[in-house]
N, C-alpha and C positions, 0 to 999 in steps of 0.2 A: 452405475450411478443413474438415477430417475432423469430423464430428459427432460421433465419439467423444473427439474429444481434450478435450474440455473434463473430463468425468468422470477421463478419466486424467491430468489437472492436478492432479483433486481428493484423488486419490491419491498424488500427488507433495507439496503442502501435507499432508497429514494425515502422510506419515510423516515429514517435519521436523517439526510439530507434535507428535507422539508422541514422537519423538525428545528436545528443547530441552526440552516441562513437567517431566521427571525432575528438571529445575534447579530451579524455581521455589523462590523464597528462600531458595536456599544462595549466594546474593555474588558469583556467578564468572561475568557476563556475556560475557567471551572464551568457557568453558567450554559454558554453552547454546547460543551462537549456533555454535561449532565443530560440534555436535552437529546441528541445524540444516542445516547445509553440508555435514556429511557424509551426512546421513538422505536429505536432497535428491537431492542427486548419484546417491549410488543407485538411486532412483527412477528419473531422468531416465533414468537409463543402459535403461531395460526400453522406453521411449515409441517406435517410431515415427517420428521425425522427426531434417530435419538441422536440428537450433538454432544459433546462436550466441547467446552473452551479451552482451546490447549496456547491459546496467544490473544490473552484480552487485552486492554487497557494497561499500561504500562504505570508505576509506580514516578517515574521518569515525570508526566503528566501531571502529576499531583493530585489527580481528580476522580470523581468516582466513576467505577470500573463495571464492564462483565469480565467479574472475577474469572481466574484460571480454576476449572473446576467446572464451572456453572452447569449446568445439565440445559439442551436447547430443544424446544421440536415438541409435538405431540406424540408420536408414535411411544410405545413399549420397547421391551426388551428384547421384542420379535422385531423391532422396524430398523431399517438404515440407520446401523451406526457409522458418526462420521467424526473427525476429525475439522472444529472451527476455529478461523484465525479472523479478528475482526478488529478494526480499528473504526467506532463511528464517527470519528473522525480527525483525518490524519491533515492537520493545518490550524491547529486547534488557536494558535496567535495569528496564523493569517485570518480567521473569520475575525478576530477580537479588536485586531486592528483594520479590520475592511480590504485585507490582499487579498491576491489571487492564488486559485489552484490550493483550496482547499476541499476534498473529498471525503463522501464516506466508504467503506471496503468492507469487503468480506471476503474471505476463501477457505472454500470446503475441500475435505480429499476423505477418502474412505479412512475408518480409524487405524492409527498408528501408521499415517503415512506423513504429517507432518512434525517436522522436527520443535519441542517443548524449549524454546529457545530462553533462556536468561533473561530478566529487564536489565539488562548492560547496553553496552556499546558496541557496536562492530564497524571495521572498514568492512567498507565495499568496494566494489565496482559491478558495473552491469552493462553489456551492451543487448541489441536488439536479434535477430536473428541473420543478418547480413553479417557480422561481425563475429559469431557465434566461432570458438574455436581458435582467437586470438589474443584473448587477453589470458594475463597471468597477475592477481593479485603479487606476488612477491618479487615482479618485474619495476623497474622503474616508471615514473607518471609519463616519461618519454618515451621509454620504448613501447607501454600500453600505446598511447595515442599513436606514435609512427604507426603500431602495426595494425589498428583499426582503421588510420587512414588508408593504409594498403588495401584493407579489403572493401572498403567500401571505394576503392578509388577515388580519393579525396585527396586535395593538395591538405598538409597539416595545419595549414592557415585557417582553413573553412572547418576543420571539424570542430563542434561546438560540446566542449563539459558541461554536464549539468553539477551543481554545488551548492550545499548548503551554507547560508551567509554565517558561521560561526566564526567566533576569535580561532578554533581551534584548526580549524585549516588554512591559517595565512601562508602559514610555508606550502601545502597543498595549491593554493593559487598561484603562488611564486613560480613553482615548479611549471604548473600547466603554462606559464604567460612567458615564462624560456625555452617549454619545446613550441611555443607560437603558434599554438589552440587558443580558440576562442572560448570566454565563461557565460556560461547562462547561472546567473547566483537567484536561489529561489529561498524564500523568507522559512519556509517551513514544507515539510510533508518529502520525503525522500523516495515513498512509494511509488507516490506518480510520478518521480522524478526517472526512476526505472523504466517504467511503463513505458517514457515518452519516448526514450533511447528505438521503440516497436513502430513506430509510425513516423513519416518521413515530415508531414507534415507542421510539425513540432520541432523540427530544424536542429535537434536533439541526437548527437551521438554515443554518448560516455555518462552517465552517473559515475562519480569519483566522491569518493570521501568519509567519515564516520556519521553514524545514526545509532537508531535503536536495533538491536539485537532481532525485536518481533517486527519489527518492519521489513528487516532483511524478509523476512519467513513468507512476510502477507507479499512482499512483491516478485518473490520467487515460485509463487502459486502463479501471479499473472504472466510470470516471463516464463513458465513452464508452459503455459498453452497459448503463447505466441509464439517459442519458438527461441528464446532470448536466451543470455545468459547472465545466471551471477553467481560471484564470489564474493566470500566475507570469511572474515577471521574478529572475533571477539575479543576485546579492547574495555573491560571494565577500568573506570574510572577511580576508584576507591577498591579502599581494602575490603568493603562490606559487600563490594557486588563483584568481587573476586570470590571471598566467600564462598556468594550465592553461584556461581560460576561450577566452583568445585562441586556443591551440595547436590546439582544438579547433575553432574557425572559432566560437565561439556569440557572438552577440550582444549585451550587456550594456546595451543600451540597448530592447531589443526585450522586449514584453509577448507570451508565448508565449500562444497559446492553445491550448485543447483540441485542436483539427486540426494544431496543429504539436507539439505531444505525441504524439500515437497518428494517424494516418492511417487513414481509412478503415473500415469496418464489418466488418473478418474476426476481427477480433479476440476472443480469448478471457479470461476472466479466473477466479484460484480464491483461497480464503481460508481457512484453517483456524484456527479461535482457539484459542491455546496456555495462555491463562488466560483467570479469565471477563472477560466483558464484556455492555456492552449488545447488541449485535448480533450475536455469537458466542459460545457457552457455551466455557468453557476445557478445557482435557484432564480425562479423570476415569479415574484410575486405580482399576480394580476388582476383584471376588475374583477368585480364579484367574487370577490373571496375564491378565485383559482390561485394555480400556480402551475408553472414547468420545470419540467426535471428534464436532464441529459444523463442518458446511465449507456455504461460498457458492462457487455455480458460475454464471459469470455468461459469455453468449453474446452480441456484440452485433449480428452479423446477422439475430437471430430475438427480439433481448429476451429472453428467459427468463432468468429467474431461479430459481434451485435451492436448497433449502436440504436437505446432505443429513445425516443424524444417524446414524454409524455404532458399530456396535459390535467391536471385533478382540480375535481370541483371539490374542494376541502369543505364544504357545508356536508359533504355526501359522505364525507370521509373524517368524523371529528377524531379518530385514533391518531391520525398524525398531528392535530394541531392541540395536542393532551401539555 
């Protein structure tokens, strides 16, 4: 995998990212996330490489997509084929309503090493790499947590679930709030919610709960080169994405793990946060027509982890503010 492409990911999240905060609490989650998709694609179009979309925009979203399929990159039939998973942006009601810890993502892996996941639903769970090797999706929400607290050495008091605020997990909270863990309930975006489980700083132990099927996929690219882990099992919601389930060949009875997510160590991963958050500062629009961006650039062949803090004179740069 080219050593540069991770930085030029970072540049492909930041101008979705730059793109989508112009939204932020004006209401029109189709409207940022278009903006998003179109910032993106731009980008894409400058990169080096032959992509396909094998995890775009989710049907889930209602909103317009880089389709599955899309062909990404300038190269030919001779350049780096890769496998891309991208959400440009995963918090699409946190920007609409003006929350926190909305991002944009990407994740690259050489072709056919990422898994063509369903627009369904899946449980997860995911911890960081301290924890790696003690959870068991088809364990109870207590004894997951007991045994993470184990490894991290943590009273079960202090370890803190990340959770998405849905109706669909009340019994999911019930559960965590009688083995007596703490919740951290996040409005939208499950990806980062993964991610945070990687850094200590973020007070994040556990992601617990159902999402989207390709989110699972995009944050399994970033817990593969941090070190982290996750499971998910596929949970469509209706008969039609049951269905699509079958159509697809996927398994509904199979506990995916991390190596049937993302394959292998080439992979690359980037993140831009689009509003603030704990692990990502949000766009900040500034005098004279700049702006700052906060991006995670993350390698799994070599570990590195990147955090980079940019500042754009967008007079210099009119493709992002298209």
């Amino acid at each position: 995998m080219d050593r540069n492409l991770p930085v030029n990911l970072g540049r492909v999240t930041e101008a979705a990212a730059l793109a989508s905060a112009k939204f932020l609490g004006r209401g029109d989650k189709n409207m940022a996330d278009q903006a998003a998709v179109d910032a993106m694609r731009r980008m894409f179009d400058t990169i080096n490489i032959n992509g396909e979309v094998v995890i775009g925009e989710g049907e889930m979203d209602e909103a317009p997509m880089l389709y599955i399929g899309e062909q990404i990159g300038t190269a030919g039939d001779d350049g780096l084929k890769v496998d891309i998973a991208v959400d440009p942006l995963d918090g699409t009601r946190s920007v609409a309503n003006g929350l926190p810890n909305a991002i944009s993502v990407v994740g690259v892996a050489p072709s056919g090493c990422l898994l063509h996941a369903p627009d369904t639903y899946m449980a997860k769970i995911a911890v960081g790499p301290k924890a790696k090797g003690v959870i068991d999706i088809k364990k109870s929400v207590k004894e997951n947590i007991d045994n993470v607290a184990k490894a991290l050495n943590k009273d079960v008091s202090d370890i803190t679930v990340v959770v998405i605020d849905r109706p669909r997990h009340v019994q999911l909270v019930q559960e965590i709030r009688e083995a007596g863990a703490r919740i951290k309930m996040i409005s939208d975006g499950d990806v980062l919610g993964a991610i945070s489980t990687c850094f200590d700083y973020t007070n994040v132990d556990i992601l617990m709960g159902t999402g989207g099927a390709p989110e699972g996929v995009i944050a399994a690219v970033a817990l593969k080169c941090l070190g982290g882990e996750l499971q998910g099992i596929l949970k469509p919601a209706t008969d039609e994405q049951r269905q699509r389930c079958i159509k697809m060949g996927a398994d509904l009875e199979k506990v995916y793990h991390i190596d049937d997510l993302a394959k292998g160590d080439q992979m690359v991963f980037a993140a831009t946060g689009v509003s603030y958050g704990e692990l990502l500062q949000g766009v900040k629009y500034m005098e004279n027509n700049t702006a700052t961006t906060h991006t995670l650039i993350l390698r799994a062949e070599t570990g590195t982890i990147r955090f980079i803090e940019s500042i754009h004179t967008l007079d210099k740069k009119p493709e992002y503010a298209k």
